[in-house]
N, C-alpha and C positions, 0 to 999 in steps of 0.2 A: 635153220640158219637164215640169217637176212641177207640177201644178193641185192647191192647195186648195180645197175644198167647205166649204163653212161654211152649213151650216141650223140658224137662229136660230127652234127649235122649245119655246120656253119658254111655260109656261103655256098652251100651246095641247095640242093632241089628243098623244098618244101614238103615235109611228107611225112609217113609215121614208119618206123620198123615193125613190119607184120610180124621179121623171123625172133625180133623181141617179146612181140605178145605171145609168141605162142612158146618160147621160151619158160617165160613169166609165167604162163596157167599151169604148164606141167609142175614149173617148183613149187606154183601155188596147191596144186592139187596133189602133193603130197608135204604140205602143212611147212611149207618154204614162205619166206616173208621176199617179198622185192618192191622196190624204188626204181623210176626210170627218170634219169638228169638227160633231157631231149637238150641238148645246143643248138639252138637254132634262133638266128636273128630274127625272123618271123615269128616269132614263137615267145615273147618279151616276157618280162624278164631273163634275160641269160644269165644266168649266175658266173658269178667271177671265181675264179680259181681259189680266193680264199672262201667263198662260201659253198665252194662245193667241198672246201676242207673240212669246214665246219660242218656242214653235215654230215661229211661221213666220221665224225670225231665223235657227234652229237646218238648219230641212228646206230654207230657201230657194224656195218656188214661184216661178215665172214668172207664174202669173196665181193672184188668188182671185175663187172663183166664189160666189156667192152665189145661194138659191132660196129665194124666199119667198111664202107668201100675202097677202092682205091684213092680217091679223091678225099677221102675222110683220113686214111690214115695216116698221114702225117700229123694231123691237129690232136689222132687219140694215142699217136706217141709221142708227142711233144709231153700231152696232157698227163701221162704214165710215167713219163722220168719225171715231171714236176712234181709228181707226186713221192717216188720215191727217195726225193732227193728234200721235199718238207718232211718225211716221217724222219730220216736221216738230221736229218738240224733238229727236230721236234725230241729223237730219239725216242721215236713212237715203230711199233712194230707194225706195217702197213700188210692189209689182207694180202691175198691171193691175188692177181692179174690177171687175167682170164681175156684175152680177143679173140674175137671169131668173126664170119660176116664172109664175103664174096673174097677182099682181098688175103688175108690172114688164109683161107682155103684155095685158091691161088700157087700161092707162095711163101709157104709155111715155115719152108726154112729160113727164107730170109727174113720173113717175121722173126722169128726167135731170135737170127741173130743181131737182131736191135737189141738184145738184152736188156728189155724192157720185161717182158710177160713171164709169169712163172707156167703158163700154160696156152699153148694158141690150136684153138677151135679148127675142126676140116671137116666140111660139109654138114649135113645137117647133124643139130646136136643135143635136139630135145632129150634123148634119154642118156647120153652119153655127159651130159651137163650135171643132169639130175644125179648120175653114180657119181661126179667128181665131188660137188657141192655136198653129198652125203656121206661119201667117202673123208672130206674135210672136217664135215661135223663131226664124227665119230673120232679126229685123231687121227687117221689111218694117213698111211701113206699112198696119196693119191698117182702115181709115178705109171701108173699101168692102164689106164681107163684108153678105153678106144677112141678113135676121132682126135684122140692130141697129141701134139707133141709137146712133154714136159721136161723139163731138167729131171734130172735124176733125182730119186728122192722128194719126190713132189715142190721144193721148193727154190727161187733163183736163189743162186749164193750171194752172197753182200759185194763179193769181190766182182761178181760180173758185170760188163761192160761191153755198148757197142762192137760187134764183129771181133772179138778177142776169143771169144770159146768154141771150139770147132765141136760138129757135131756128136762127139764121143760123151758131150757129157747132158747130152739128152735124152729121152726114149722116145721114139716117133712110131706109135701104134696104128695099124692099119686103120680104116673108115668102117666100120661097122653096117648092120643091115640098115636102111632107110628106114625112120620109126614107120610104123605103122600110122598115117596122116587121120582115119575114119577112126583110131581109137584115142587121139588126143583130145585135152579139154581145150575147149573154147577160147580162141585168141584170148590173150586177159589187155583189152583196148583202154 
């Protein structure tokens, strides 16, 4: 399955996401495709909102992933409803949503209820990533995987919206063992 990486790194620090690289080598190191759309004004070209459409229209992902800080994550939920809201006009079936990163593992629940994400990351999530995104491939119903909390049924409803769905219609699974850091592959920088 192909994963986009989308770090909404704007007007914040200048820099790379390590917990993206090493994200990226475990799905690459089990025969996962990913892309990383860096936002960042030092970092030129930014691509504008329509051409981050067009790529993901173009490359096709299965899931996008998102990492953000506190300071980030307003810019990668703004950038999450715009997106759900061009497939919705487009009447294009938009992948999976997927955040994680320091704030999303924070404050998980209030993450969610932005009703934005079909899934928000808690702590680390190399192999907890790798079950969801494979779990997705397959079909399956992804609603159970450790480290997230997802709507029920692995997927947001169309109906969902901003702080409207109380936590009943999520499943919020405990944080799993810490992967193992000496048996992962190599940052993918």
């Amino acid at each position: 399955m192909r994963v986009l990486f989308v770090y909404p790194n704007l007007y914040t620090q200048m820099g790379f996401n390590h917990g993206l690289a090493s994200l990226s080598s475990r799905l690459k190191e089990h025969r996962h495709a990913t892309r990383l759309v860096n936002l960042n004004e030092n970092l030129p070209p930014v691509p504008s909102r329509d051409e981050l459409w067009q790529l993901l229209r173009e490359w096709g992902p299965g899931v996008i992933g998102f990492s953000c800080l506190t300071q980030q994550y307003a810019a990668g939920l703004e950038l999450a409803e715009w997106l759900r809201a061009r497939a919705r006009e487009e009447r294009v079936e938009l992948p999976a949503l997927v955040v994680g990163g320091i704030h999303p593992t924070m404050v998980p629940l209030d993450v969610m209820k932005d009703g934005a994400w079909d899934h928000v990351g808690v702590g680390e999530c190399e192999d907890a990533l790798l079950e969801l995104v494979t779990r997705l491939e397959r079909g399956e119903t992804p609603d159970d995987v450790r480290n997230f909390v997802s709507w029920k049924h692995g997927r947001r409803p169309a109906s969902a919206a901003r702080s409207t769905h109380a936590e009943e219609h999520w499943v919020h699974h405990p944080v799993g063992e810490f992967p193992a850091f000496a048996n992962l592959p190599e940052p993918d920088y």
